[in-house]
Backbone as ProteinMPNN parsed JSONL, in Angstrom:
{"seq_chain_A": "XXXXXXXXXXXXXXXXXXXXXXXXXXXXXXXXXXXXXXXXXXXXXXXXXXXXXXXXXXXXXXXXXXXXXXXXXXXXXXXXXXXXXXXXXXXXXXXXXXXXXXXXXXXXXXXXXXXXXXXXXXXXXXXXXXXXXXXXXXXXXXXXXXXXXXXXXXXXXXXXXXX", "coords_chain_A": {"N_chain_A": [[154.283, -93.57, -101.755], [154.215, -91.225, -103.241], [151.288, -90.897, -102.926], [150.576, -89.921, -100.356], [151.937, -87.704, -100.352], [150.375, -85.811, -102.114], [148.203, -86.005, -100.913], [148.289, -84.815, -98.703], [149.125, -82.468, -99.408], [147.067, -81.381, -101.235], [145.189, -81.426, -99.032], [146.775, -79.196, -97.212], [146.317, -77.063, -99.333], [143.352, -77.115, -99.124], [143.052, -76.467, -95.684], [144.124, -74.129, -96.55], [142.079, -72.112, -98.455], [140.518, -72.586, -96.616], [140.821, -71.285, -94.581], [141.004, -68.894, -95.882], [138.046, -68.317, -97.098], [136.357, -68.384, -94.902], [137.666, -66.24, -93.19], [137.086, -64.546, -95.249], [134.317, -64.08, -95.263], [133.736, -63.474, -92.721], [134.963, -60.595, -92.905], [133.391, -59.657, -95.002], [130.532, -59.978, -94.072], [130.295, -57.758, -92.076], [128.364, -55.417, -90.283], [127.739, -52.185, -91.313], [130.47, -50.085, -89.077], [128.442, -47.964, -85.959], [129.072, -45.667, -86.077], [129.906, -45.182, -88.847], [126.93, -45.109, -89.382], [126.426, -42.785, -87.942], [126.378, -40.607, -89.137], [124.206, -39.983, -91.024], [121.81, -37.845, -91.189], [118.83, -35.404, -92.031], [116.117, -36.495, -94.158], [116.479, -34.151, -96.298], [118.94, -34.232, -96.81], [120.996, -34.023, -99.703], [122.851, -36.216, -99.837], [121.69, -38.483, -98.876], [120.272, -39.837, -100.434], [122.396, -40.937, -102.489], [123.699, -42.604, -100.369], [121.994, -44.575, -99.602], [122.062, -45.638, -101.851], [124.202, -46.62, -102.281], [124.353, -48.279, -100.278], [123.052, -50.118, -100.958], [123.785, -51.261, -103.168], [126.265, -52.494, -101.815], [124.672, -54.377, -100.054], [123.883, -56.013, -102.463], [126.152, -57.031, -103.276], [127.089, -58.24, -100.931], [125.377, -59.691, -101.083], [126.012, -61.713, -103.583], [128.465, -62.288, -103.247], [127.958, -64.273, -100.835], [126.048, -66.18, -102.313], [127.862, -67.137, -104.344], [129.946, -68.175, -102.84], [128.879, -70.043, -100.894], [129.023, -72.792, -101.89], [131.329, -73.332, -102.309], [132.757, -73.434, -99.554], [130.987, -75.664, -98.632], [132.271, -77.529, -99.843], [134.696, -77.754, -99.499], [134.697, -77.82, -96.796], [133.325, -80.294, -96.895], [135.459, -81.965, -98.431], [137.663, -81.4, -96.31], [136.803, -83.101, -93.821], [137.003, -85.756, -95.352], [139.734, -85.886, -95.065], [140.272, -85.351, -92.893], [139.251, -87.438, -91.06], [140.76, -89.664, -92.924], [143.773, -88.722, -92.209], [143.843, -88.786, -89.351], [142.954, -91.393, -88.231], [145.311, -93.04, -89.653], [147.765, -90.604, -88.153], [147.043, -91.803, -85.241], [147.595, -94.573, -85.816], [150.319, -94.329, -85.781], [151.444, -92.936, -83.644], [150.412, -94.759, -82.024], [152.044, -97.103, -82.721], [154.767, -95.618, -81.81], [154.49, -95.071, -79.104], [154.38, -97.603, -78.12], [157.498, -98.512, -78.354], [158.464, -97.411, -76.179], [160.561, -96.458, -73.118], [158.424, -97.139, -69.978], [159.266, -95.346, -68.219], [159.915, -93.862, -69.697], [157.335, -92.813, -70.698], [156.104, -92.452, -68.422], [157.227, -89.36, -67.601], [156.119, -88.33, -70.105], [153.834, -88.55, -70.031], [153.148, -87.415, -67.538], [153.974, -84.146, -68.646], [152.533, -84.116, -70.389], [150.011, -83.459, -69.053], [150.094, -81.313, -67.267], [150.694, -79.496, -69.835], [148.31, -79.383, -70.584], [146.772, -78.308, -68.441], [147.831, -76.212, -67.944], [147.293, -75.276, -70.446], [144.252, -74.859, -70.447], [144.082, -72.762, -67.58], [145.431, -70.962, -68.805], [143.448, -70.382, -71.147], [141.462, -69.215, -69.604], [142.095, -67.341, -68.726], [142.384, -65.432, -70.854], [139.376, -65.256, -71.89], [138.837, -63.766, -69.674], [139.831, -61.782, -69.796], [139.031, -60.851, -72.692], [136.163, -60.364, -71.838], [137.056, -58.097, -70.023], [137.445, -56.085, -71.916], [135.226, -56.486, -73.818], [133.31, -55.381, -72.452], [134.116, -52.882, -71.57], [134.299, -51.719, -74.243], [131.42, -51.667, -74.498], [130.597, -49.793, -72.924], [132.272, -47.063, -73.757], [131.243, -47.541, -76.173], [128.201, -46.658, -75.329], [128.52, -44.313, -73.727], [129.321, -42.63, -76.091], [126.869, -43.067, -77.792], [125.164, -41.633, -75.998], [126.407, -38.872, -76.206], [125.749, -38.729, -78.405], [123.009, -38.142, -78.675], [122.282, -36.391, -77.423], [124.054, -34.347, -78.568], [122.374, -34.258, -81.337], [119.784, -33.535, -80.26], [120.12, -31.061, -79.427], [120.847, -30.041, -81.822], [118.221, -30.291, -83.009], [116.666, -28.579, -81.277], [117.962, -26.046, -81.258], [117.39, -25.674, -84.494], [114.29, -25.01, -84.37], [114.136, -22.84, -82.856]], "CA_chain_A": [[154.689, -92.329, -101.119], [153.69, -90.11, -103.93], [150.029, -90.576, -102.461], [150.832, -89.34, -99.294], [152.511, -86.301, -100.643], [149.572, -85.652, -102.465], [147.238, -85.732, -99.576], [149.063, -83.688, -98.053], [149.751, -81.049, -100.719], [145.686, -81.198, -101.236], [144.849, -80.897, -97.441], [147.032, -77.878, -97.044], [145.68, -75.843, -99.897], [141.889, -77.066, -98.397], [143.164, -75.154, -95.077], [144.298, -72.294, -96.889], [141.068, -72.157, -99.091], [138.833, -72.994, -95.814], [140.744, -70.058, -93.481], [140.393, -67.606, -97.218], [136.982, -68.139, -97.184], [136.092, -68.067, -93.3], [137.96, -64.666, -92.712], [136.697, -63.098, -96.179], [133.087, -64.029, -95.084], [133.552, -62.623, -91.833], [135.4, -59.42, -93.098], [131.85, -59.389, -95.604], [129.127, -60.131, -93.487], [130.269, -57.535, -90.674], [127.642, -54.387, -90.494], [129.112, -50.515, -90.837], [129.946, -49.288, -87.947], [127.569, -47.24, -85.601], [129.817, -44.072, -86.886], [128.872, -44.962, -90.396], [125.137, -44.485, -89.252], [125.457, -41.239, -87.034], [126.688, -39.338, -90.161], [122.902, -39.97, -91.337], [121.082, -36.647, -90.839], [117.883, -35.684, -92.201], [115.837, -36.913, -95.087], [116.519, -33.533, -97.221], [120.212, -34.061, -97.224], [121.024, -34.91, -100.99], [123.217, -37.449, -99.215], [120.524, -39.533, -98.146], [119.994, -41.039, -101.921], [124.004, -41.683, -102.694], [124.027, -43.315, -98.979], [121.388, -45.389, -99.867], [122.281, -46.081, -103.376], [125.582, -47.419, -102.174], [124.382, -48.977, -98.983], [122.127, -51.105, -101.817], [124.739, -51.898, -103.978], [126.955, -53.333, -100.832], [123.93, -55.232, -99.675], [123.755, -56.706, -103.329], [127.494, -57.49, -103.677], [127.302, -59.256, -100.078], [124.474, -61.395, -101.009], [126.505, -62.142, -104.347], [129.428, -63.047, -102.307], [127.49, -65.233, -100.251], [126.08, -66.974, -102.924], [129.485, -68.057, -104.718], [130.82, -68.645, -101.844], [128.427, -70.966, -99.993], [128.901, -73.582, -102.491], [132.98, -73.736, -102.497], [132.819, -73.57, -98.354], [130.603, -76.997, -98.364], [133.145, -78.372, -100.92], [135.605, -77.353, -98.482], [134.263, -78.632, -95.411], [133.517, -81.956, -97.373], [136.875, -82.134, -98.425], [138.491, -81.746, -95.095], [136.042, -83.926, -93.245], [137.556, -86.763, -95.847], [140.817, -85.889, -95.39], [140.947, -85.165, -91.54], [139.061, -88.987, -91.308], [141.943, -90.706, -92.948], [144.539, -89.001, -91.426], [143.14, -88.888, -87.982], [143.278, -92.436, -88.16], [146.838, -93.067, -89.877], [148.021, -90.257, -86.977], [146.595, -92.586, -84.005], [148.371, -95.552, -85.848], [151.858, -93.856, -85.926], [151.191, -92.904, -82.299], [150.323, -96.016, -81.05], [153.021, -97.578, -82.729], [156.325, -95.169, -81.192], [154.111, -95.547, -77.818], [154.872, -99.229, -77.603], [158.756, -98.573, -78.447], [158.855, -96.55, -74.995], [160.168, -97.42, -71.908], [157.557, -97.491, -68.959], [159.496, -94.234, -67.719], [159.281, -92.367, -70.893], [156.122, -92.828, -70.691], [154.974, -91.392, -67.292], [157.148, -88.615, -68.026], [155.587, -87.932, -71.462], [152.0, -88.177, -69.585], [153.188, -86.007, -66.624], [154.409, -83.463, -68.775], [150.825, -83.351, -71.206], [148.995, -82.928, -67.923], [151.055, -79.874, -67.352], [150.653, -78.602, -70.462], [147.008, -79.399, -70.637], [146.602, -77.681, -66.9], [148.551, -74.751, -68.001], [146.428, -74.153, -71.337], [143.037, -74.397, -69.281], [144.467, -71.516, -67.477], [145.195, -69.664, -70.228], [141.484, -69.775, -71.356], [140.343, -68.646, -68.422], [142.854, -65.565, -68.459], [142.118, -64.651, -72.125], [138.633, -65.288, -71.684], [138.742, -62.536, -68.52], [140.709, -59.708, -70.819], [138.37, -60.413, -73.676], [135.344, -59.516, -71.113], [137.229, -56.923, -69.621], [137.473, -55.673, -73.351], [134.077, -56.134, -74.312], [132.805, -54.215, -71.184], [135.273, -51.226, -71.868], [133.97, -51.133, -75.501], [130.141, -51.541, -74.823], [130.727, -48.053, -71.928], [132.8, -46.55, -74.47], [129.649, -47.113, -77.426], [126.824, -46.038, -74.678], [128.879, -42.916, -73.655], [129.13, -41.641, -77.37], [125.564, -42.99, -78.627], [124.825, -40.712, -75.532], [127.095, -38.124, -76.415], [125.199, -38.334, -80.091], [121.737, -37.833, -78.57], [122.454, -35.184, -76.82], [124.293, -33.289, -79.65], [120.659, -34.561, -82.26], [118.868, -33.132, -79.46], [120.717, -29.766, -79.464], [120.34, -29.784, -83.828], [116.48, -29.947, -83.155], [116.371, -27.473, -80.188], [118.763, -24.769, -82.406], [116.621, -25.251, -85.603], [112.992, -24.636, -83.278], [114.526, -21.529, -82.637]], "C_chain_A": [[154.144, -91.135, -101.859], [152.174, -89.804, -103.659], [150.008, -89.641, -101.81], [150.836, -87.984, -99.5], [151.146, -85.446, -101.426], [148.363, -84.744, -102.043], [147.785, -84.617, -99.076], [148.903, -82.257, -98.676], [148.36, -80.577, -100.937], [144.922, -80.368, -99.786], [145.365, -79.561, -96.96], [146.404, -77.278, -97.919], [143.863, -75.586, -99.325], [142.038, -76.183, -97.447], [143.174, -73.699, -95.448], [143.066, -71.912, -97.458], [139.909, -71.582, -97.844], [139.35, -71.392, -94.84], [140.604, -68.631, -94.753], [138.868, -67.233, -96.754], [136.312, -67.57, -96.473], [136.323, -66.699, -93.603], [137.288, -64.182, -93.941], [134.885, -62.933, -95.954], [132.632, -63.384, -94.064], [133.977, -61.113, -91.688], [134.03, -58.788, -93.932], [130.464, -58.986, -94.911], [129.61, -59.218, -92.376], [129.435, -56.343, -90.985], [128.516, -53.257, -90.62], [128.809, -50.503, -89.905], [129.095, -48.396, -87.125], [128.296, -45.869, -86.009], [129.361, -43.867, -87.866], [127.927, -44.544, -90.108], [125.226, -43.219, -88.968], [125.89, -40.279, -88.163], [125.438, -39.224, -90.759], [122.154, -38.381, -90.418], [119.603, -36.288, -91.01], [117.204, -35.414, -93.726], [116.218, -35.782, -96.313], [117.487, -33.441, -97.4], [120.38, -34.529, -99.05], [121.726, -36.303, -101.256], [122.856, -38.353, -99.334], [120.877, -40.597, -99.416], [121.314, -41.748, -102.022], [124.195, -42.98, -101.531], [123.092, -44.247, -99.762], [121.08, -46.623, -100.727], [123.214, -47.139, -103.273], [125.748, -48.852, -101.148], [123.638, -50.638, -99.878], [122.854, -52.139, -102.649], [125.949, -52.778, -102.818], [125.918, -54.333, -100.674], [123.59, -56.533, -100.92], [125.044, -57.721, -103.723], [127.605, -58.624, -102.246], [126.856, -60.444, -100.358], [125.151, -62.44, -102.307], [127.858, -63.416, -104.191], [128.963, -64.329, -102.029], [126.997, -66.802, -100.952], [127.045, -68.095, -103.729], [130.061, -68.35, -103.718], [130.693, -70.177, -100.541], [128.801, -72.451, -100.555], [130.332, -73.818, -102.015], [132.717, -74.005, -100.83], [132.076, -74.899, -98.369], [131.745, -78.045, -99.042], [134.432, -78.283, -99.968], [136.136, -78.179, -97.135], [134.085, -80.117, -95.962], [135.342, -82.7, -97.58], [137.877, -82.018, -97.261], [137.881, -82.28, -93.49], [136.6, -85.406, -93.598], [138.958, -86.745, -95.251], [141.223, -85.88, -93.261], [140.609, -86.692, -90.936], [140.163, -89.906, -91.341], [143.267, -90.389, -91.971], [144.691, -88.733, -89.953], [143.475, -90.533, -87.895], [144.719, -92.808, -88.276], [147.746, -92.183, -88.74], [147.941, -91.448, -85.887], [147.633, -93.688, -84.178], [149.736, -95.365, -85.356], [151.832, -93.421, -84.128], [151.751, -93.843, -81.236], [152.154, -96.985, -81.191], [154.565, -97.033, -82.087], [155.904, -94.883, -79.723], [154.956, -97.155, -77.238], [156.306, -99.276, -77.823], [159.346, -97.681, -77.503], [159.393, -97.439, -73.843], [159.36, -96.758, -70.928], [158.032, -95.871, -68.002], [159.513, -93.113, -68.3], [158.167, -91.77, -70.938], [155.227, -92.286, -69.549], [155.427, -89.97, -67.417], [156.344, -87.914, -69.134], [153.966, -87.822, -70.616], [151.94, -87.175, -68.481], [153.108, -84.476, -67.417], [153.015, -82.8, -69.651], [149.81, -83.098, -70.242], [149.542, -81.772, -67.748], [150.979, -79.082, -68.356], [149.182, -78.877, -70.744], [146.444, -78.216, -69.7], [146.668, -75.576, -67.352], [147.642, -73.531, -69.594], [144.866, -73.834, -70.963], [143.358, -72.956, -68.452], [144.628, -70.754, -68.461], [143.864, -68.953, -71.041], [141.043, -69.204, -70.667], [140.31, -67.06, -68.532], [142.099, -64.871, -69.692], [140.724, -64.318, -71.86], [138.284, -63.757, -70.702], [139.14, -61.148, -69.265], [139.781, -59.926, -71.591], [136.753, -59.916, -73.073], [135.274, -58.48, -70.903], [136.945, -55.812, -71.125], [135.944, -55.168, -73.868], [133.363, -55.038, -73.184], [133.002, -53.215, -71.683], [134.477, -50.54, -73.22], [132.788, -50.589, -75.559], [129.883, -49.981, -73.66], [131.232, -47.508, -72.785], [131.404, -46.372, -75.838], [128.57, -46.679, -76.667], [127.316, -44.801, -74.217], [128.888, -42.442, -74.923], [128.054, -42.11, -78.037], [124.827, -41.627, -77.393], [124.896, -38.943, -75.701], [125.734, -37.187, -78.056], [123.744, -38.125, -79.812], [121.722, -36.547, -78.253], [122.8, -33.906, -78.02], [122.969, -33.373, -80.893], [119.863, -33.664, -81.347], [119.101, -31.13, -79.79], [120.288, -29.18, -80.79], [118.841, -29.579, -83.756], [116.103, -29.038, -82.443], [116.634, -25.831, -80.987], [117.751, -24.778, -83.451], [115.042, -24.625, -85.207], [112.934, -23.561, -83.426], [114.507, -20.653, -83.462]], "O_chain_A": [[153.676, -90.167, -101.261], [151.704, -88.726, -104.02], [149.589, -88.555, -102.21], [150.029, -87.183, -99.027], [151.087, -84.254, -101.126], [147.83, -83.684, -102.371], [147.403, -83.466, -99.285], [148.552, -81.186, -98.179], [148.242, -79.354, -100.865], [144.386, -79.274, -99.609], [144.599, -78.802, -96.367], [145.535, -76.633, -97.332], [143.261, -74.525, -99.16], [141.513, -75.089, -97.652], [142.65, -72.663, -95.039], [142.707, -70.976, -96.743], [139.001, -70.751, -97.886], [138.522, -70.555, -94.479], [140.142, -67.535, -94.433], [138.529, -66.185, -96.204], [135.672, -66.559, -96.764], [135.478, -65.991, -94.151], [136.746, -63.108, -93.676], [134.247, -61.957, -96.348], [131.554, -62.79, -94.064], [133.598, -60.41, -90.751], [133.603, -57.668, -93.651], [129.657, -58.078, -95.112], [129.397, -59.818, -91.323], [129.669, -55.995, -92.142], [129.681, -53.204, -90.225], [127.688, -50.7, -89.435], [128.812, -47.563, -87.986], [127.49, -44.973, -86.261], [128.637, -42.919, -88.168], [127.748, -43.392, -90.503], [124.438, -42.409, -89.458], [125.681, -39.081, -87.971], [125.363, -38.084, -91.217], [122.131, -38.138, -89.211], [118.904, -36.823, -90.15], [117.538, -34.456, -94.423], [116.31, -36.318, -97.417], [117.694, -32.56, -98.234], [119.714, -35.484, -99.451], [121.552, -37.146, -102.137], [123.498, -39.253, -99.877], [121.469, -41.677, -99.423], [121.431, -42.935, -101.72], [124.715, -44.067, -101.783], [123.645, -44.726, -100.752], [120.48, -47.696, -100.66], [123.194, -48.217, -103.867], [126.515, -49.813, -101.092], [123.718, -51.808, -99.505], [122.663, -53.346, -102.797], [126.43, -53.81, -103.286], [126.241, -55.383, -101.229], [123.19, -57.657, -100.618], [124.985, -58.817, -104.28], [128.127, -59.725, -102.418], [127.278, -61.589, -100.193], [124.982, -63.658, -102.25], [128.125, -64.542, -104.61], [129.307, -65.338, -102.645], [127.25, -67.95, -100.585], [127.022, -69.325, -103.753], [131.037, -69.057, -103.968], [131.459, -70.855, -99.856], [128.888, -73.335, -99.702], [130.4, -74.696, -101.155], [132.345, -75.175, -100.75], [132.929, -75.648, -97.892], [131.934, -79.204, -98.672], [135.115, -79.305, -100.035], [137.131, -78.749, -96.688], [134.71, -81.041, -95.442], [136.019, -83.565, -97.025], [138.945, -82.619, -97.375], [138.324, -81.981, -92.381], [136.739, -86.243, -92.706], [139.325, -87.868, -94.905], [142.195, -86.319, -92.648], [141.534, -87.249, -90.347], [140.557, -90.66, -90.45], [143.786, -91.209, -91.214], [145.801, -88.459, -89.496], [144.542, -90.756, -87.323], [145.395, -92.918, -87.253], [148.601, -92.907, -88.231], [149.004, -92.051, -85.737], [148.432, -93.957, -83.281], [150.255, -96.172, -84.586], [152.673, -94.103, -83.541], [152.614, -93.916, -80.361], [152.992, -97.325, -80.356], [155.452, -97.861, -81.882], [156.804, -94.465, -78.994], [155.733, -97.513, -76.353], [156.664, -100.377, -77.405], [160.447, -97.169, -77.705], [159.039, -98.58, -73.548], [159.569, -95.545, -70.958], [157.224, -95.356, -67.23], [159.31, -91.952, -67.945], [157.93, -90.58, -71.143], [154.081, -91.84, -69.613], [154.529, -89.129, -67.397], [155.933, -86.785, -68.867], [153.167, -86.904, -70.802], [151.07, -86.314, -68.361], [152.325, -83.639, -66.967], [152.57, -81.652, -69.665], [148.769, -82.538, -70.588], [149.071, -81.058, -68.634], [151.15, -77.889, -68.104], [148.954, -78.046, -71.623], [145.757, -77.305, -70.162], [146.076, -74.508, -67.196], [147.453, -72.336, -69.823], [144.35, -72.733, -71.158], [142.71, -71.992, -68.862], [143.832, -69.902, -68.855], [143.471, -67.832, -71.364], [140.073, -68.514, -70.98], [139.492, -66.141, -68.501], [141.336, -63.916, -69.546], [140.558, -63.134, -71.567], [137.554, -62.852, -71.106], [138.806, -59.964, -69.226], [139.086, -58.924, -71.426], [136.124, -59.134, -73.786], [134.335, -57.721, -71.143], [136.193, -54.839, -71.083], [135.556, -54.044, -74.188], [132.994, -53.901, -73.476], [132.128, -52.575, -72.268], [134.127, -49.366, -73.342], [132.551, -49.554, -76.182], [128.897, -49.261, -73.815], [130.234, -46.862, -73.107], [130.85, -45.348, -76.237], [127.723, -46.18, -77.409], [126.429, -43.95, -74.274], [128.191, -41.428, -74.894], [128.038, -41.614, -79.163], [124.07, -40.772, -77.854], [124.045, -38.078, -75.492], [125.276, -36.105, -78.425], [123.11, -37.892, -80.841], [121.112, -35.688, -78.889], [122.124, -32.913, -78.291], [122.668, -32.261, -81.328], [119.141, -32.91, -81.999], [118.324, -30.295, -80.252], [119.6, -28.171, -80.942], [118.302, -28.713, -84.444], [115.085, -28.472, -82.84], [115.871, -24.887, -81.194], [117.059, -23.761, -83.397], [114.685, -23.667, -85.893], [111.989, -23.015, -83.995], [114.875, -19.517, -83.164]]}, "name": "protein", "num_of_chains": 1, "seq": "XXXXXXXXXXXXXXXXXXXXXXXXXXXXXXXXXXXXXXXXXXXXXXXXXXXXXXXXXXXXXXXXXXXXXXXXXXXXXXXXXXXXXXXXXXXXXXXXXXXXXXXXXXXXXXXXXXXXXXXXXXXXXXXXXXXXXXXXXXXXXXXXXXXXXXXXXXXXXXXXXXX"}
């Protein structure tokens, strides 16, 4: 039994480890925003260098990241490749076995009722799926009205200085 517990006790911290890693790689690797950029003006700001300086030093600290990080994430994924293996199997057993201690009516219930909830989370994808469209739509009109917005006002900064 003390194996078990073990496994166990191992396999959870692997999750926690594997969803650490995941989200801090995807909180890392995401670009600045197009806002960050439009504060960029032109080359004689004294700006420019600091921006650049900093934008260098992020780009160095990501790839740093990346590096320590790629290594533990395979160790990760190895480790819960082993572990989902065994008890993927041991699961199925324990399964099978309080299957066969059913009766014959438990049992169509119990299969009616996972079609139903199978049915019902297929729908659900569909829905989410539809709002996270609607979403992305909304956002990508919302970023082409203000990259528009931001040409227009660049346009205006070069027209005014002309002058």
């Amino acid at each position: 039994m003390r194996i078990g517990i073990t496994r166990y006790a191992v396999a959870a911290t692997v999750v926690a480890l594997g969803v650490l890693v995941s989200g801090g790689i995807k909180t890392m690797a995401n670009p600045a925003p197009p806002s960050a950029q439009a504060g960029k003006t032109s080359s004689s700001d004294p700006r420019q260098a600091q921006i650049k300086e900093i934008d260098e030093k992020i780009k160095a600290l990501r790839e740093q990241y990346q590096s320590q990080a790629g290594p533990l994430e395979a160790q990760v994924k190895t480790l819960r490749e082993k572990f989902d293996t065994d008890l993927s199997a041991l699961q199925a057993q324990r399964k099978e076995l309080v299957e066969e201690g059913e009766s014959p009516a438990l049992k169509a219930l119990m299969d009616e009722e996972a079609a139903k909830l199978a049915s019902l989370a297929d729908r659900e994808k569909d829905e989410i799926e539809k709002v996270r469209q609607r979403y992305a739509d909304e956002r990508k009109d919302i970023q082409q009205s203000f990259q528009q917005r931001r040409h227009e006002l660049e346009g205006g900064k070069l027209e005014g200085g002309k002058k």
